[in-house]
C-alpha positions as CSV (number, residue, x, y, z in Angstrom):
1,X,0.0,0.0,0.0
2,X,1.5,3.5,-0.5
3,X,-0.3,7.1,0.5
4,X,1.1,8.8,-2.8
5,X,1.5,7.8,-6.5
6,X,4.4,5.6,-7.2
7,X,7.6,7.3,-8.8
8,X,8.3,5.9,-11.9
9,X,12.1,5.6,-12.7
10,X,13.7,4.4,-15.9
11,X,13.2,0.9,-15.2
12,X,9.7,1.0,-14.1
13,X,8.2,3.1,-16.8
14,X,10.0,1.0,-19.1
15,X,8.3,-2.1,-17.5
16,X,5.1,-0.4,-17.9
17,X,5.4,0.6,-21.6
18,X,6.5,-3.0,-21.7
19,X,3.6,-4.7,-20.2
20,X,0.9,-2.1,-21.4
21,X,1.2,-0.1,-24.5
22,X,-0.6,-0.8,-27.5
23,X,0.7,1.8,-29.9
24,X,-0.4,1.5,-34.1
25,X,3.1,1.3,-35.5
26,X,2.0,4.5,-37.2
27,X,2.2,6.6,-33.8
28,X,5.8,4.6,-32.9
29,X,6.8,6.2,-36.1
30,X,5.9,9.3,-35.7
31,X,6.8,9.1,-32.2
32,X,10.6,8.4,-33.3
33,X,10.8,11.0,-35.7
34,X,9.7,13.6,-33.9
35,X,11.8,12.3,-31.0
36,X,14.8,14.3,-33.3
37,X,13.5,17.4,-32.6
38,X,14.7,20.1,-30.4
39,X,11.4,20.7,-28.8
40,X,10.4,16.9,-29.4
41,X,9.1,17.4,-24.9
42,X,6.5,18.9,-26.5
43,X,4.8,15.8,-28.0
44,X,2.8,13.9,-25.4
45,X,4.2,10.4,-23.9
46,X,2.4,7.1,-25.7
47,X,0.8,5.7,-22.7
48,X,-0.8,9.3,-22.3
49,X,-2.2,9.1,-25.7
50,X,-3.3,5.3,-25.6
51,X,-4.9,6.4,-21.9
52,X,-7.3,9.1,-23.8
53,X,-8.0,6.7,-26.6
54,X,-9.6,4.4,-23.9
55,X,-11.5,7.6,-22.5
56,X,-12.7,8.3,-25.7
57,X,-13.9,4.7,-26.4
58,X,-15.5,5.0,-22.7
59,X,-17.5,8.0,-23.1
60,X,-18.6,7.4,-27.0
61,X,-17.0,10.3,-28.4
62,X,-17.9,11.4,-32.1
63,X,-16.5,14.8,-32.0
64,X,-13.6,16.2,-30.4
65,X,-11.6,19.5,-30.0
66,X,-8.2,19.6,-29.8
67,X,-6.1,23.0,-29.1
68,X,-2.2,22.8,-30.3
69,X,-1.7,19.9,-32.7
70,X,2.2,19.7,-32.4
71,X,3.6,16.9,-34.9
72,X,-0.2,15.3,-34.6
73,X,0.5,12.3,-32.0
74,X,-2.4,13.1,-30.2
75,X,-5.0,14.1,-33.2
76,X,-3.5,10.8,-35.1
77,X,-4.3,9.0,-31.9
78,X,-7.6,10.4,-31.2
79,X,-9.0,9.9,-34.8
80,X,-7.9,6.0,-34.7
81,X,-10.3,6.0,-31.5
82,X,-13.0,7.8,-32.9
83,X,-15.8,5.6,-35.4
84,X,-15.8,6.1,-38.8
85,X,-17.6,9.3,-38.5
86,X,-15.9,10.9,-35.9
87,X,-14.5,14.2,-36.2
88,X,-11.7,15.8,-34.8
89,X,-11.9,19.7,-35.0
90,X,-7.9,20.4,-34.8
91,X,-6.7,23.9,-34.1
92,X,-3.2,25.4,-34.3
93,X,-1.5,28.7,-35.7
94,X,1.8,26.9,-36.7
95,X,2.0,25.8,-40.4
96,X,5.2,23.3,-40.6
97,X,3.6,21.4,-37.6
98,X,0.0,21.3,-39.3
99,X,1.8,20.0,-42.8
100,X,4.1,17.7,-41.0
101,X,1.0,16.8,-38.6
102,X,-1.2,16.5,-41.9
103,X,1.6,14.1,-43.5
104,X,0.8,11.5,-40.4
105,X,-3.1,11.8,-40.4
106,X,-3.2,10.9,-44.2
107,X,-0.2,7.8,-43.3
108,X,-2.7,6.7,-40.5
109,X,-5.4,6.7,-42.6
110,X,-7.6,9.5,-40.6
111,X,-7.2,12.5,-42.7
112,X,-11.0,12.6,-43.4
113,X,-11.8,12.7,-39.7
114,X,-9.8,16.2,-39.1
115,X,-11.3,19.3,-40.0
116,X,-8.3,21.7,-39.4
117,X,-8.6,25.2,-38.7
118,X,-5.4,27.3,-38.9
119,X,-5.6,30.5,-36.9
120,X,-5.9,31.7,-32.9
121,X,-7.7,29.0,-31.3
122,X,-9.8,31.6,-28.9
123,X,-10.8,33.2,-32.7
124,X,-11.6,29.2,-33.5
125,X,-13.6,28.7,-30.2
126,X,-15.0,31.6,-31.0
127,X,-16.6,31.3,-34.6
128,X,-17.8,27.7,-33.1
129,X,-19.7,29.1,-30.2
130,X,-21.2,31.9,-32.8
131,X,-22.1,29.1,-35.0
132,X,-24.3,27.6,-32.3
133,X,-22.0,24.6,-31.7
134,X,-22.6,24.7,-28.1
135,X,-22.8,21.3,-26.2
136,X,-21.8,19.9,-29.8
137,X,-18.5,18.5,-28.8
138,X,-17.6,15.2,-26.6
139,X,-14.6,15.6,-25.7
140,X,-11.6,18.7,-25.7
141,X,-7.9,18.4,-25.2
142,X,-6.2,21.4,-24.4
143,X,-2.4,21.3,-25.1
144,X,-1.7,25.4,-26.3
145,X,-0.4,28.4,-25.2
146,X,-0.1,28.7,-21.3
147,X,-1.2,31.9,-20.9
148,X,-4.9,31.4,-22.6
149,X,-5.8,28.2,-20.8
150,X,-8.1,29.7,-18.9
151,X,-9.6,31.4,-21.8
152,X,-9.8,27.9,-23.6
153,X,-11.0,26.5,-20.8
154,X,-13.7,28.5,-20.5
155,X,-14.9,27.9,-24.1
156,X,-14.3,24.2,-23.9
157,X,-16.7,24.4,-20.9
158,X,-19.2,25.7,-23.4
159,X,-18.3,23.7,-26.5
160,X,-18.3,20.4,-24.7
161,X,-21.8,18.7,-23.9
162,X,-22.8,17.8,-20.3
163,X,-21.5,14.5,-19.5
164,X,-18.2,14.5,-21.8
165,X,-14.6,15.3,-21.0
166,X,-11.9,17.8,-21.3
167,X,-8.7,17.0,-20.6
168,X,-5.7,19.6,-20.2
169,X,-2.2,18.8,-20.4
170,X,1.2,20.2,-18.7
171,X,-0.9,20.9,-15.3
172,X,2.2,19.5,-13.6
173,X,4.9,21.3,-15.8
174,X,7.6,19.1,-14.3
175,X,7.2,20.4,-10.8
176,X,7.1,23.8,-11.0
177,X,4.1,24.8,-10.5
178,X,5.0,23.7,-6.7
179,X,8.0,25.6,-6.6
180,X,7.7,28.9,-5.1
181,X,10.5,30.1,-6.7
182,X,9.5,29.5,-10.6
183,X,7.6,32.8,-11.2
184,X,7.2,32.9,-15.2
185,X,4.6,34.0,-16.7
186,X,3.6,29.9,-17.9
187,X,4.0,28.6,-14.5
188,X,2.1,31.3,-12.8
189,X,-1.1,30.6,-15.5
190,X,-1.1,27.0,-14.8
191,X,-0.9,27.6,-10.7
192,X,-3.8,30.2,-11.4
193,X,-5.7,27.6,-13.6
194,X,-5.0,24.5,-11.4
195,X,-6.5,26.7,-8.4
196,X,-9.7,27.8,-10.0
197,X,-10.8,24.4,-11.5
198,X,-10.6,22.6,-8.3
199,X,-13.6,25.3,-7.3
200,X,-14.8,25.0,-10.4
201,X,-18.5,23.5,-9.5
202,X,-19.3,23.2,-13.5
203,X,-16.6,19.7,-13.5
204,X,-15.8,17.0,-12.2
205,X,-12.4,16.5,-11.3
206,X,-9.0,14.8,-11.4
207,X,-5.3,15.6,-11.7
208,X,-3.9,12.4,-13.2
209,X,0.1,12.2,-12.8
210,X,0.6,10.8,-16.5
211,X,3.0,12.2,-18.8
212,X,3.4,16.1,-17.6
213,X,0.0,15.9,-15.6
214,X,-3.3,15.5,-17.5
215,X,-6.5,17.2,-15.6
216,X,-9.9,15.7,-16.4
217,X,-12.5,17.9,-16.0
218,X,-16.2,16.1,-16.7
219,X,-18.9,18.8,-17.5
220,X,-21.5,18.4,-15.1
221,X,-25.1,18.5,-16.1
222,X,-26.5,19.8,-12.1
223,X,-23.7,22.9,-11.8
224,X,-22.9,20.9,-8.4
225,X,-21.5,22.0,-5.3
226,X,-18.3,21.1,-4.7
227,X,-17.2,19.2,-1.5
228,X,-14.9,21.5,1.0
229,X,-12.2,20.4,2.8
């Protein structure tokens, strides 16, 4: 028995990827090439992604949001999750990532199941909400900008129907957000977000300690109270 979650050192999380993951070679690939990028962190670890494919399966989802595609790990492995006539609205403002991201959807046989929109994702949130797509979205992974995730989160909250999922990544950011010291303007956004959402009586809640933290916040149906202490 153990009080806290287990560290995982080199030897154990090996064991674990060994023992558990199911990745597509299609997502090992892209895994490894990106892995030879300078800012390769950014990408999100495989048992992260195979952990929301089985949340996706869980709750049914059809159509998803996702905020900062990166390479496309996560989109790619989204899609594969989704049925045949799932959609996964994909949002970023960077071009080589959506081209090298496109590349991987169309090797993984899922291009037809993302609808792309280049631009600000608040601008993309947005146009959605204008166009009456409130509640019309399962699930919503957040992995942008620090400084709007509050802002996305808001409009995820609004996007997303009662009962479905959003999921926001980096809410760990390797231990600093519980260093006193680490003051940037990144860290002190995700302290500020972390704060707010465990208040937040809209969700549900949980701070999973996989990959860089993943919070899950379920939209509630009720606007619930939530327990102090």
């Amino acid at each position: 028995m153990t009080r806290a979650s287990i560290t995982l050192d080199a030897g154990l999380y090996d064991y674990l990827l060994d023992v558990s993951l199911r990745e597509p070679d299609v997502l090992r690939r892209l895994r490894g090439e990106t892995a030879g990028r300078s800012n390769a962190e950014m990408q999100i670890a495989p048992e992260q992604g195979q952990f929301m494919a089985l949340l996706l399966r869980l709750i049914g989802a059809r159509r998803t949001l996702e905020l900062g595609i990166f390479t496309g790990y996560s989109s790619t492995a989204t899609a594969l999750a989704l049925p045949e006539e799932g959609v996964v609205v994909a949002c970023d403002t960077n071009e080589e990532y959506a081209a090298t991201a496109g590349r991987w959807w169309r090797e993984a046989g899922v291009e037809d199941k993302i609808d792309l929109r280049l631009g600000p994702a608040l601008e993309t949130l947005d146009a959605l909400l204008a166009g009456g797509e409130a509640g019309a979205f399962d699930f919503a992974f957040i992995d942008a900008d620090k400084a709007n995730i509050s802002r996305y989160f808001d409009r995820c909250l609004r996007l997303v129907r009662p009962g479905g999922l959003i999921a926001v990544d980096n809410t760990l950011w390797s231990g600093r957000v519980a260093d006193p010291r680490e003051t940037d303007e990144d860290t002190q956004a995700l302290r500020a977000f972390n704060a707010a959402v465990r208040d937040d009586a809209r969700v549900d809640l949980s701070l999973v300690p996989i990959g860089d933290g993943l919070t899950l916040a379920r939209v509630r149906a009720d606007g619930g109270r939530v327990p102090v202490g």
